[in-house]
C-alpha positions as CSV (number, residue, x, y, z in Angstrom):
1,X,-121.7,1.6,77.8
2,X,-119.5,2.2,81.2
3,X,-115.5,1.1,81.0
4,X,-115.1,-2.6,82.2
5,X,-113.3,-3.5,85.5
6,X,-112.8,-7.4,85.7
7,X,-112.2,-8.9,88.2
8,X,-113.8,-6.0,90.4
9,X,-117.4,-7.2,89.3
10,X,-119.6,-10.1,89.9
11,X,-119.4,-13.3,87.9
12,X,-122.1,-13.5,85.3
13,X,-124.0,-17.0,86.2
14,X,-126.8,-18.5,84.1
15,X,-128.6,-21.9,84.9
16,X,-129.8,-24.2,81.8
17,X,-132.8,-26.7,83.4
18,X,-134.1,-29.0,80.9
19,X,-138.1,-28.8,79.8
20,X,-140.2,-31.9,80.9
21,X,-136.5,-34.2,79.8
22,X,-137.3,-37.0,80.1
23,X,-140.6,-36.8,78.3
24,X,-138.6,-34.8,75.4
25,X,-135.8,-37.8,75.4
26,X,-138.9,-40.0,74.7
27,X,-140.1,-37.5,71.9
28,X,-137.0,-37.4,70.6
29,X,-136.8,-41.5,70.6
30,X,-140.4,-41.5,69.1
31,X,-141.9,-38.6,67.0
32,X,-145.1,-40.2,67.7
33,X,-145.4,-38.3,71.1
34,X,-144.8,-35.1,69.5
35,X,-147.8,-32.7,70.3
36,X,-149.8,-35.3,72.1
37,X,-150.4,-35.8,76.0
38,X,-147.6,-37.9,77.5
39,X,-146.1,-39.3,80.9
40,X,-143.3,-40.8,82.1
41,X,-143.8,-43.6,84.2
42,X,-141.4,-45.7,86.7
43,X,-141.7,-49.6,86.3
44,X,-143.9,-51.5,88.5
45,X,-141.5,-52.4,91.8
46,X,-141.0,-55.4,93.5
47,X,-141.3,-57.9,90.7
48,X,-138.3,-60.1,91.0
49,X,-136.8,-62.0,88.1
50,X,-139.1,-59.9,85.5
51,X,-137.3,-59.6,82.3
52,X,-135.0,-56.5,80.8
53,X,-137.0,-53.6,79.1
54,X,-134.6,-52.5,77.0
55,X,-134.6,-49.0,75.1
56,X,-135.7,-49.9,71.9
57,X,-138.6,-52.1,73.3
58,X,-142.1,-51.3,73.0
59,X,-142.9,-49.3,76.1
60,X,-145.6,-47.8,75.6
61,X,-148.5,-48.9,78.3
62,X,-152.2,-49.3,78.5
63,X,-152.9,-50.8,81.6
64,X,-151.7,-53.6,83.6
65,X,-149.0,-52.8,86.4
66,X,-147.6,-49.8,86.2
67,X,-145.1,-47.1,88.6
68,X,-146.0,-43.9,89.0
69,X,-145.4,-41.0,87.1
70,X,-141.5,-39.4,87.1
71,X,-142.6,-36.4,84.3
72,X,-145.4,-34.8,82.6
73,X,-145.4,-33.6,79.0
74,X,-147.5,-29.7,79.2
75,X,-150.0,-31.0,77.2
76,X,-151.1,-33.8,79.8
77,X,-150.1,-30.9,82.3
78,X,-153.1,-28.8,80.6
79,X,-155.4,-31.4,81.3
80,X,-155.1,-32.4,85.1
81,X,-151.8,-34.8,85.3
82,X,-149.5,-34.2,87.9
83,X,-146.1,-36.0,88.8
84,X,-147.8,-37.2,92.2
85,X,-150.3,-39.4,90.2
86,X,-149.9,-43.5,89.3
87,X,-150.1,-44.1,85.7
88,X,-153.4,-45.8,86.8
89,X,-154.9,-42.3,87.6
90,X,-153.6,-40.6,85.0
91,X,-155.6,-42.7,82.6
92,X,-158.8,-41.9,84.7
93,X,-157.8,-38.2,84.4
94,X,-156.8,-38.0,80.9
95,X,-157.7,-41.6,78.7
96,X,-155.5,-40.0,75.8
97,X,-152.8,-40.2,77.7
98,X,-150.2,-42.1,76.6
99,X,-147.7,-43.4,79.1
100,X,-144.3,-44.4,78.5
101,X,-142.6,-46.8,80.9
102,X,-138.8,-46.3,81.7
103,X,-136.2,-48.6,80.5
104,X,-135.4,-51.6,82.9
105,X,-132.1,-53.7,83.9
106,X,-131.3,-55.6,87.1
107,X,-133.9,-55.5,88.3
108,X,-134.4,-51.7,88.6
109,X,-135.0,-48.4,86.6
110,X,-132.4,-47.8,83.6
111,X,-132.0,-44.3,83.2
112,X,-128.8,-44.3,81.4
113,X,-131.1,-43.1,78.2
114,X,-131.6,-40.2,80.4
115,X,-128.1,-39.8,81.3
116,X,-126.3,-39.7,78.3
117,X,-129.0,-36.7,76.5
118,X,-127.8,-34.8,79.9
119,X,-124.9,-35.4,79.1
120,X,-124.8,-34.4,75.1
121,X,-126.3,-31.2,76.8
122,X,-123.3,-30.1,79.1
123,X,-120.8,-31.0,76.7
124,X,-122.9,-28.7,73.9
125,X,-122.8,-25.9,76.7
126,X,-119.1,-26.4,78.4
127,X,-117.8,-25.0,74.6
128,X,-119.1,-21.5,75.2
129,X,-118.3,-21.8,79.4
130,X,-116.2,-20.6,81.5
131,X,-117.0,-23.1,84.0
132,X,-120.4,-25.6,83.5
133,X,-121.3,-27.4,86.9
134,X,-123.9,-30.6,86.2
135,X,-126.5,-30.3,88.8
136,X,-128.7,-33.2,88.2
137,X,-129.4,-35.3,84.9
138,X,-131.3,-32.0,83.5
139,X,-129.6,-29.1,85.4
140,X,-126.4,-27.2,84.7
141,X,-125.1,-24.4,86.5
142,X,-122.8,-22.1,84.0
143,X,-120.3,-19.1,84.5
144,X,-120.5,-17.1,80.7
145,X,-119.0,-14.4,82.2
146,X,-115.8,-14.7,80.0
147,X,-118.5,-15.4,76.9
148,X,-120.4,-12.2,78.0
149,X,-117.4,-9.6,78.5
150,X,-116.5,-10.9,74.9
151,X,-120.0,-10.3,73.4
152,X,-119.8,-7.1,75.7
153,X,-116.7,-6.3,73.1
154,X,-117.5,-7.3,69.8
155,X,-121.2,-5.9,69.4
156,X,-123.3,-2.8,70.1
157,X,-124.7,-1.9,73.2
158,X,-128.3,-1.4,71.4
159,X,-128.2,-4.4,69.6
160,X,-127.4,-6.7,72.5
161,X,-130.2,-4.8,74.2
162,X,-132.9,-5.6,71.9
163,X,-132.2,-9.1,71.6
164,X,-131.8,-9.2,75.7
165,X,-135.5,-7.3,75.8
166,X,-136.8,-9.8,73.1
167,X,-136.0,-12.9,74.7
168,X,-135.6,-12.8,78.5
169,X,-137.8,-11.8,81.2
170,X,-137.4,-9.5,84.4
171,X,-137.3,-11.0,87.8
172,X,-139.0,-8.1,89.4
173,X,-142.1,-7.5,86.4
174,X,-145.4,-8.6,87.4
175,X,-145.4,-12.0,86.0
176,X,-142.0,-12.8,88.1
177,X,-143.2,-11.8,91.2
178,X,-146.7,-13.6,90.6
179,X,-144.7,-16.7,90.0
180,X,-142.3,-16.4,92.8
181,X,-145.8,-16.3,95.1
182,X,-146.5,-19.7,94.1
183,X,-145.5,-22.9,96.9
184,X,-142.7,-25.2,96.4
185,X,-144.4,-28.8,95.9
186,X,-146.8,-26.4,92.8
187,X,-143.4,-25.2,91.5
188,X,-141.6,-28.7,91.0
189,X,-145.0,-29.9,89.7
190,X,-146.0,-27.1,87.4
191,X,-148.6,-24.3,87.8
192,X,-150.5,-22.9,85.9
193,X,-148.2,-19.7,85.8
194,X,-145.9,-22.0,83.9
195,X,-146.7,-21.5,80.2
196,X,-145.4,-19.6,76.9
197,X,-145.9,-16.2,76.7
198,X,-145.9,-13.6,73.6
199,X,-142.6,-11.5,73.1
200,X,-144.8,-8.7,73.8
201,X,-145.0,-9.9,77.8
202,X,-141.6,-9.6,78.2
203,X,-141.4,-5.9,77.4
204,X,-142.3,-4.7,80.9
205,X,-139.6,-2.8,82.7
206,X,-137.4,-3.3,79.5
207,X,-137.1,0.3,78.4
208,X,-136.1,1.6,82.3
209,X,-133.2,-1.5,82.5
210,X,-131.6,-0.2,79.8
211,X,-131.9,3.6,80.4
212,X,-130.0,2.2,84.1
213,X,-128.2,0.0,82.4
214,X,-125.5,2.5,80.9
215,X,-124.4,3.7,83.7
216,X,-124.1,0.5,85.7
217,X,-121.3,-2.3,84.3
218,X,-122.7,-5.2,86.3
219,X,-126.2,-4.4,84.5
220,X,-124.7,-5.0,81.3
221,X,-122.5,-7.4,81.5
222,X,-125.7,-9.6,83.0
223,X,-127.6,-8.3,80.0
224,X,-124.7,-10.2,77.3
225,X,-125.3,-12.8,79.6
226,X,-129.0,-12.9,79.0
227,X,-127.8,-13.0,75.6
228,X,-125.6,-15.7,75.8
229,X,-127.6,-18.0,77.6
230,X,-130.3,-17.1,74.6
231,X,-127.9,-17.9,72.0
232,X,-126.9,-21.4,74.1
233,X,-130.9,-22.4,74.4
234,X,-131.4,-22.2,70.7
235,X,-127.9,-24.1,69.6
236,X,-129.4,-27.3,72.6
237,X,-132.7,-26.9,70.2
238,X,-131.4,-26.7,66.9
239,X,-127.7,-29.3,67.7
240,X,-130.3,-32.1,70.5
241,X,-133.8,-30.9,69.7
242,X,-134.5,-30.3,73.6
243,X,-136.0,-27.0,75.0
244,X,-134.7,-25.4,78.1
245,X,-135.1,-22.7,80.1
246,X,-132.7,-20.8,81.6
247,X,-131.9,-17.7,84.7
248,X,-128.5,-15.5,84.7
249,X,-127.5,-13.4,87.9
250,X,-125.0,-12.9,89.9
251,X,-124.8,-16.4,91.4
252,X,-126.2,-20.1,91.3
253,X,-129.1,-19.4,93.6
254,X,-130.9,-16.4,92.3
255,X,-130.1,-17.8,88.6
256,X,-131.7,-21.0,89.6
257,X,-134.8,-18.9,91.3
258,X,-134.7,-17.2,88.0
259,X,-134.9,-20.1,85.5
260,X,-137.7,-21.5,87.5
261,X,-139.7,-18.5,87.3
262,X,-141.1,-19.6,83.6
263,X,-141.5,-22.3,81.7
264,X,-141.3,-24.4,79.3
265,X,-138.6,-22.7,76.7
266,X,-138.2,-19.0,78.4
267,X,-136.0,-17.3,80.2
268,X,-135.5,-14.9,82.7
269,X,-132.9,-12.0,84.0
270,X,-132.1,-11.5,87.6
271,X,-130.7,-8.3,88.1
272,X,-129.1,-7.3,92.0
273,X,-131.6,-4.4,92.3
274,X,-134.4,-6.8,91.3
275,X,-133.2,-9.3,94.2
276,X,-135.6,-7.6,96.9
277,X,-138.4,-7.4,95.3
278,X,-138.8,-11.0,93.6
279,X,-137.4,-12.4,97.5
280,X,-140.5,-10.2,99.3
281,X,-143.3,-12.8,99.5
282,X,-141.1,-16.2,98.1
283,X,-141.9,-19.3,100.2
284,X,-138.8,-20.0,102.4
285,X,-138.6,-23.7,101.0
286,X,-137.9,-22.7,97.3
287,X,-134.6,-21.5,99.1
288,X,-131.9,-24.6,98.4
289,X,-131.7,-26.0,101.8
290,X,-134.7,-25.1,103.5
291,X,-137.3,-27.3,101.3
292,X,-136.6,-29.8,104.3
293,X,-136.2,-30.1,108.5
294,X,-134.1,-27.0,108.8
295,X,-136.5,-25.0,106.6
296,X,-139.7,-26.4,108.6
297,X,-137.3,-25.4,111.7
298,X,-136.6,-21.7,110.7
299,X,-140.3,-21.1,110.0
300,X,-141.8,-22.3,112.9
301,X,-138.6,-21.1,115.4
302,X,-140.1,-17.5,114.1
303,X,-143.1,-17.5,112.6
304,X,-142.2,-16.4,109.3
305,X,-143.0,-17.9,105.5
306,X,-141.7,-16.2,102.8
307,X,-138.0,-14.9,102.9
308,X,-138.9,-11.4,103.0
309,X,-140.6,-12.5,106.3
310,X,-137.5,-13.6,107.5
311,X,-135.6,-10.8,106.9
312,X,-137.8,-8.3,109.2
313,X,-136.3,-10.4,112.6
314,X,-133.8,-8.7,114.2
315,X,-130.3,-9.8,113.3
316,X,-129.6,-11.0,116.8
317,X,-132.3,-13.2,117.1
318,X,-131.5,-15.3,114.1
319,X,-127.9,-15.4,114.9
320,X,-129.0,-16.7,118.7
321,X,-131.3,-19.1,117.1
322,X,-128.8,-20.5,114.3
323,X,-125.5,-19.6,115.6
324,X,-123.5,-22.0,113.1
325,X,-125.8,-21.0,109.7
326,X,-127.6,-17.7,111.0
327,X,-125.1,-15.6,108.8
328,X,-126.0,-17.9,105.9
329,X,-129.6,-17.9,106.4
330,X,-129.8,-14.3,106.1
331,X,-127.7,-13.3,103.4
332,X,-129.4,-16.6,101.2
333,X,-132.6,-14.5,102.3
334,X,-131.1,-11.4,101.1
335,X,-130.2,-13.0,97.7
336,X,-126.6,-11.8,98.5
337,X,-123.7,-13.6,96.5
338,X,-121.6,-14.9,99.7
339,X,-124.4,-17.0,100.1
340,X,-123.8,-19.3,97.3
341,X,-120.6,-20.5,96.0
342,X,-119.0,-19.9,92.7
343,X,-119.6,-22.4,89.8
344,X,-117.3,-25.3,89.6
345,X,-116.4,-27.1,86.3
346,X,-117.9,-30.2,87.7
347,X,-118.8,-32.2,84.2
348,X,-117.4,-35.5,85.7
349,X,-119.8,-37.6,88.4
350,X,-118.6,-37.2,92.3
351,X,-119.4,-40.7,92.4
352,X,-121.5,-43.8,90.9
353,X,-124.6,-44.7,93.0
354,X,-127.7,-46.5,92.4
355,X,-130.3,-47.7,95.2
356,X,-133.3,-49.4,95.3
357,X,-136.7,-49.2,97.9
358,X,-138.5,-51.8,98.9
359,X,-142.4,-50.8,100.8
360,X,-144.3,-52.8,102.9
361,X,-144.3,-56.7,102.7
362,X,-141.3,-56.1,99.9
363,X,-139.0,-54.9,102.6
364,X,-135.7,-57.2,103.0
365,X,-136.4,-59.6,106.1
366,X,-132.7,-61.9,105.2
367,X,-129.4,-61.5,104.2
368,X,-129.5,-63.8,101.4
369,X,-132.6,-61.4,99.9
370,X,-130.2,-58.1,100.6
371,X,-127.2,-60.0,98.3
372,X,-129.4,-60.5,95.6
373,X,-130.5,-57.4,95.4
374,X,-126.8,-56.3,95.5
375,X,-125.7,-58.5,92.6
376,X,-128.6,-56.7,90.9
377,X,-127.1,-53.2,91.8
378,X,-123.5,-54.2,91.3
379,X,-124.6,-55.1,87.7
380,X,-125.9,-51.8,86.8
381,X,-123.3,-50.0,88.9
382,X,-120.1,-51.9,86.6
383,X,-121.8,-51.3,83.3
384,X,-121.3,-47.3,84.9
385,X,-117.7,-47.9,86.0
386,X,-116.9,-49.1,82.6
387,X,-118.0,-46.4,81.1
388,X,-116.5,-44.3,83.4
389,X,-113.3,-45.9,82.2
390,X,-113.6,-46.0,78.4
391,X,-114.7,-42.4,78.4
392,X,-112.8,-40.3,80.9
393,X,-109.9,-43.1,82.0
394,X,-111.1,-42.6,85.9
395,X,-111.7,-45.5,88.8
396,X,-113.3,-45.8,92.0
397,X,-111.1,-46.2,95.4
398,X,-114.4,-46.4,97.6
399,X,-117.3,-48.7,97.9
400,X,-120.1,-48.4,100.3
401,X,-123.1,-49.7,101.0
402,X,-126.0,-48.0,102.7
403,X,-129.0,-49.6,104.6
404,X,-132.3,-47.9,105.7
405,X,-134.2,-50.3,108.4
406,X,-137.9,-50.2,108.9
407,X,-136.7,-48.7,112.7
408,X,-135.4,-45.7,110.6
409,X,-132.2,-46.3,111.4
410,X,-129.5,-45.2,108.9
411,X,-126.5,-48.0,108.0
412,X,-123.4,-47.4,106.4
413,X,-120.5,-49.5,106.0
414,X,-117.3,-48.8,103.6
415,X,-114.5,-49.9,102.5
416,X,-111.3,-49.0,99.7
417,X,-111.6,-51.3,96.3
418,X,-109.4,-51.7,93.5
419,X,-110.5,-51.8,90.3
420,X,-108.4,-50.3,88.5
421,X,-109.3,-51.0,84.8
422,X,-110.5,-54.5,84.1
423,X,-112.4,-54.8,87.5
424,X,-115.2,-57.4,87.7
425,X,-119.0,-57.5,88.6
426,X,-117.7,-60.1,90.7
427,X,-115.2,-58.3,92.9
428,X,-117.7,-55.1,93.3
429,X,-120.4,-57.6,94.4
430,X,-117.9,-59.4,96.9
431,X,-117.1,-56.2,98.6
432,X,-120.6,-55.2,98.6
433,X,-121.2,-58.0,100.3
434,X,-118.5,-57.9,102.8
435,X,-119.4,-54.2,104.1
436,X,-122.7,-55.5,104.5
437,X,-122.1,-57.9,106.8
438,X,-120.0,-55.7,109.0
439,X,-123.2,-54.1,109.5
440,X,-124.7,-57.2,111.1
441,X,-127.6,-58.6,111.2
442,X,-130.3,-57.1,109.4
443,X,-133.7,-57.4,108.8
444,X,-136.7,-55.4,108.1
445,X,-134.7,-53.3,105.2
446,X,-136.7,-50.7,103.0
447,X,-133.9,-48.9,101.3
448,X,-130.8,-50.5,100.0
449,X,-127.9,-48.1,98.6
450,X,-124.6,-49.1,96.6
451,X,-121.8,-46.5,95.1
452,X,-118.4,-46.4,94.1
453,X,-116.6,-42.9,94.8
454,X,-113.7,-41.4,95.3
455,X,-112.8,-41.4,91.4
456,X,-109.4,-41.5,90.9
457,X,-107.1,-41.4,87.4
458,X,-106.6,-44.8,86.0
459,X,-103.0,-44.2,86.2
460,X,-103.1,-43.3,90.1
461,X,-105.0,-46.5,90.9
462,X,-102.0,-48.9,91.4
463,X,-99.0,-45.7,91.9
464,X,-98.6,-46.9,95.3
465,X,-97.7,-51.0,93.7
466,X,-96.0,-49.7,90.5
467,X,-94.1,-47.2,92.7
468,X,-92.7,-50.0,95.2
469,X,-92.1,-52.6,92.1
470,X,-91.5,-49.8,89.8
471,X,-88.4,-48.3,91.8
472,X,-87.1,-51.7,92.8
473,X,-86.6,-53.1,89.1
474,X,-85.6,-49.8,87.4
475,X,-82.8,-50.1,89.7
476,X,-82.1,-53.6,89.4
477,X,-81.8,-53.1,85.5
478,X,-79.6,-49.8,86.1
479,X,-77.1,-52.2,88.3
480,X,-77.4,-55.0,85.3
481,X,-76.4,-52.5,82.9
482,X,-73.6,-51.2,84.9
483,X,-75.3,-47.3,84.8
484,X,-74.9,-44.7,87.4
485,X,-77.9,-43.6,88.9
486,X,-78.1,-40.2,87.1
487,X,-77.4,-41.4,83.7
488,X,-80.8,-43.6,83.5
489,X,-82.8,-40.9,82.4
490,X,-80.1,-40.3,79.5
491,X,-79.4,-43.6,78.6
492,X,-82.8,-45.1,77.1
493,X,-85.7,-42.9,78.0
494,X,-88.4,-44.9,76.1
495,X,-87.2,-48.4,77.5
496,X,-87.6,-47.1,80.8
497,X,-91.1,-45.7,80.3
498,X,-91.7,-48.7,78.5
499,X,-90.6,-50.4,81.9
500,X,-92.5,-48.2,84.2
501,X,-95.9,-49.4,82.0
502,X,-95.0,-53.0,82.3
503,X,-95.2,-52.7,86.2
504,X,-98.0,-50.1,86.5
505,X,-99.8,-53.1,84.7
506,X,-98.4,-55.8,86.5
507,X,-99.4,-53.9,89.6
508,X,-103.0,-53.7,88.3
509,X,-103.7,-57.4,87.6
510,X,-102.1,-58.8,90.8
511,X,-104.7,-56.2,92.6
512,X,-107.4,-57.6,90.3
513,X,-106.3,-61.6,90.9
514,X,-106.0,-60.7,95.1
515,X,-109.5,-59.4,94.7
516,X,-111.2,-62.7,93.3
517,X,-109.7,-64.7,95.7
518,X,-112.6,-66.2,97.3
519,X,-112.8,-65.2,101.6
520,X,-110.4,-61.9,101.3
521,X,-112.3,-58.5,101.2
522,X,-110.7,-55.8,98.6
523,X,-107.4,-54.9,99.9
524,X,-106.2,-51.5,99.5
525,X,-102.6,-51.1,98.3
526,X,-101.0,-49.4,101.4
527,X,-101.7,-53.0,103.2
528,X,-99.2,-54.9,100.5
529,X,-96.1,-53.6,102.8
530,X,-95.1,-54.4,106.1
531,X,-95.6,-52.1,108.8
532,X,-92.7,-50.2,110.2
533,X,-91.0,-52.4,112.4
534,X,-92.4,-55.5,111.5
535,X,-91.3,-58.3,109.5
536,X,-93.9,-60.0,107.4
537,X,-97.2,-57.5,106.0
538,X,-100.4,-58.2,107.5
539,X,-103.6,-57.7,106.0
540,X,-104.3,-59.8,102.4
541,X,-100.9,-61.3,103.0
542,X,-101.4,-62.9,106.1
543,X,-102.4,-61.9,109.5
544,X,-105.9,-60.5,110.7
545,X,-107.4,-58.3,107.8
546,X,-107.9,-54.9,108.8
547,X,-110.8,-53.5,109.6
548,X,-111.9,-50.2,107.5
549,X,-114.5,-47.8,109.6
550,X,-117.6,-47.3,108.3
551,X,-118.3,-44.4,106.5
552,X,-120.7,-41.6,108.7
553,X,-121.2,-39.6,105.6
554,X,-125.2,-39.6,104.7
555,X,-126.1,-39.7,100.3
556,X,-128.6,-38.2,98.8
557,X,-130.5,-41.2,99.0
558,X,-130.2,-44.7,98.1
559,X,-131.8,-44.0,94.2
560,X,-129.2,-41.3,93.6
561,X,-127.9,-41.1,90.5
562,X,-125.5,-37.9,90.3
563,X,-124.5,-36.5,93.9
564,X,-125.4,-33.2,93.7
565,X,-123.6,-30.6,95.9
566,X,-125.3,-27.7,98.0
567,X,-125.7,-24.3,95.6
């Protein structure tokens, strides 16, 4: 095995995506899907006032209204179901199907079952990680390198070979690159290239890897991460009871590339010689960032499909076509590691979002129907913050609202909130409904957005009011007590802290009382002192409120549950 150089090699990066998740949440719920042909289906839209389907309710349908279908156990798969169908044609497809309907609250999907198994599942994976990125509700970026070098120093170079060879696939043997041929829309679906293989299938190109392998240290400190990402798929079986497939490389992209290659419960190794030949004939649009307008852009700009395609026009060209992302465009082609950035320890939500869509004759035509909708939002968006609290003791600063009109045209109005940690349904609902009307009148809405972002540490939330109260009566009490300035610290350092909590608190219920009062939008804390030069403070306390600008910033979309950042 070659001498080690860290920090002069590549990052070992693996990437853990969840098999058919929210089927196997349901599995796990009810043992009676186990084995048998199953679906996932949303909940039949636009009925308003219908009651709660909680967890725990029978959910299980047969016919009646029904959504359409949000995942697709392998063994409905097998038989002709497909995540484009309603529940309606699934039946007609497969009659043995059973369907499963997603839990509901205000009004909407409740996914928070979901959630919280995604979450179980990056918590189980950040004890082994360097750094564990949450993707999505089933998909976790990882950086094992620091677990790899250590396997890499603690067992033998054949006996982390075998279990690599045993285990894992190669990104450049036959089966990889028939896989990588296959289009995008057949790849998020699953193909029929998608299924489990014998151990003896994964031998191909094995015995050449490792022959390579010992003079090359990137090869085999990506081989103990093969390893470890085997050893981190069986403890999410054996600890949750989920499958999961998994990639390793050199970075996020070709790891993701990788772990799509096969499914369910398999693996695969992406090693940087093996980059070319996997890349040769892959569609463009199973790049991240080209599945949409910019990827239908780059194709038809030069005629090419597949990445390899794109690769074969002359540098120039591209950089003359794509001047800002040209550079980017080719080295994502290229599968080179500047294209993709390093894994970030991103277990904690960017922000809370939820959304809702309403087709055809359900489309918003008044504002009265938009703030009902958003009181059913805000409901399932503070259940969120409060967790958010309880668990990880952060806040929002940020609420916005986002409105899509039947003119395609693209609303979105913001504004600063505090919370802090006893916020209300009420308050969030009130500033929801303020931002909307600063987008004016509206009518003819088909996708309705809320979120809270710009998560902040409970603590942080009222600095700026416990800091101007808080400095103001510690030395008021100093002058009472006849102490010099530098001798409060000395003198009684629990009181004091003791002190400072008192204010941070009262801070954070005279933000929460300004925020019910009924006509004042949420008032951010900078506006409770005057400006310089003035006498009296405008804002909540008197004066013309101030206006906040509307965000420009697009989401993910209105039913967005985790923002997800570019790979």
């Amino acid at each position: 095995m070659p001498p080690l150089q860290r920090g002069a090699l590549p990052p070992v990066v693996g990437f853990i995506d969840m098999d058919c998740f929210y089927v196997a949440v349901e599995r796990a719920r009810d043992p009676r899907l186990l084995g048998k042909p199953c679906a996932v289906v949303q909940y039949p839209t636009g009925q308003r006032g219908r009651p709660d389907l909680r967890p725990e309710d029978d959910r299980w349908r047969t016919g009646g209204p029904m959504g359409g279908i949000i995942a697709v156990s392998y063994e409905a798969r097998a038989r002709g179901v497909t995540r484009q169908m309603s529940g309606a044609e699934a039946k007609k497809v497969c009659p043995e199907v059973i369907l499963v309907q997603v839990p509901t609250a205000f009004g909407k999907a409740d996914l928070q079952i979901y959630k919280d198994a995604g979450d179980a599942v990056v918590d189980l994976l950040a004890s082994r990680c360097d750094a564990t990125e949450k993707r999505s509700v089933d998909e976790v970026a990882i950086d094992i390198t620091g677990a790899a070098e250590h396997l890499l120093a603690s067992r033998a170079a054949a006996e982390l070979g075998a279990a690599a060879s045993a285990a894992t696939h190669l990104a450049d043997s036959a089966l990889s690159v028939d896989a990588a041929k296959v289009t995008r829309s057949s790849a998020r679906q699953g193909h029929d290239k998608q299924q489990s293989r014998d151990t003896s299938e994964l031998a191909d190109g094995w015995e050449e890897v490792l022959r390579r392998a010992a003079s090359d240290p990137v090869a085999w400190r990506l081989i103990a991460g093969a390893v470890v990402v085997k050893e981190l798929r069986q403890q999410v079986e054996s600890t949750l009871g989920f499958t999961c497939s998994g990639g390793v490389a050199t970075n996020k992209v070709l790891a993701k590339l990788g772990c799509g290659l096969h499914k369910p419960n398999q693996q695969t190794l992406l090693l940087p010689h093996a980059a070319p030949v996997l890349l040769k004939d892959l569609p463009l649009d199973r790049l991240p960032g080209l599945g949409g307008d910019f990827g239908q852009a780059v194709k038809s700009r030069f005629g090419v499909q597949s990445a390899g395609e794109l690769l074969q026009v002359p540098r120039p060209d591209v950089l003359k076509q794509f001047p800002q992302r040209g550079e980017w465009l080719l080295a994502l082609a290229a599968g080179d590691d500047s294209a993709a950035e390093a894994v970030k320890d991103r277990q904690l939500v960017k922000s809370l979002s939820n959304g809702k869509t309403f087709f055809g004759e359900k489309r918003l035509r008044s504002l009265e129907e938009v703030d009902y909708w958003l009181g059913e939002l805000t409901g399932e968006l503070h259940r969120r913050y409060l967790q958010q609290v309880e668990k990880h003791q952060r806040t929002p600063s940020t609420l916005q609202v986002s409105l899509t009109l039947d003119q395609k045209e693209h609303l979105t109005r913001q504004q600063p909130i505090q919370l802090g940690s006893q916020g209300t349904p009420e308050q969030i609902l009130q500033t929801a409904k303020a931002c909307a009307r600063r987008a004016g009148a509206v009518s003819g809405v088909i996708s309705l957005g809320l979120s809270l972002s710009n998560m902040i540490p409970l603590e942080a939330s009222s600095a700026s009011l416990s800091k101007f109260f808080g400095r103001k009566s510690e030395g008021a009490a100093s002058k009472e007590k006849g102490e010099k300035p530098q001798e409060k610290a000395k003198a009684k350092p629990k009181e004091a802290n003791l002190l400072g909590a008192c204010f941070a608190r009262a801070a954070d219920l005279l933000v929460h009382r300004l925020n019910q009062r009924p006509g004042l939008e949420s008032c951010p804390a900078s506006e409770f002192r005057p400006a310089k030069g003035s006498r009296s403070g405008r804002g909540c306390f008197g004066g013309a409120p101030a206006e906040h600008p509307a965000g420009d910033s697009e989401r993910a979309g209105p039913g967005a549950q985790v923002e997800e950042a570019p790979l």
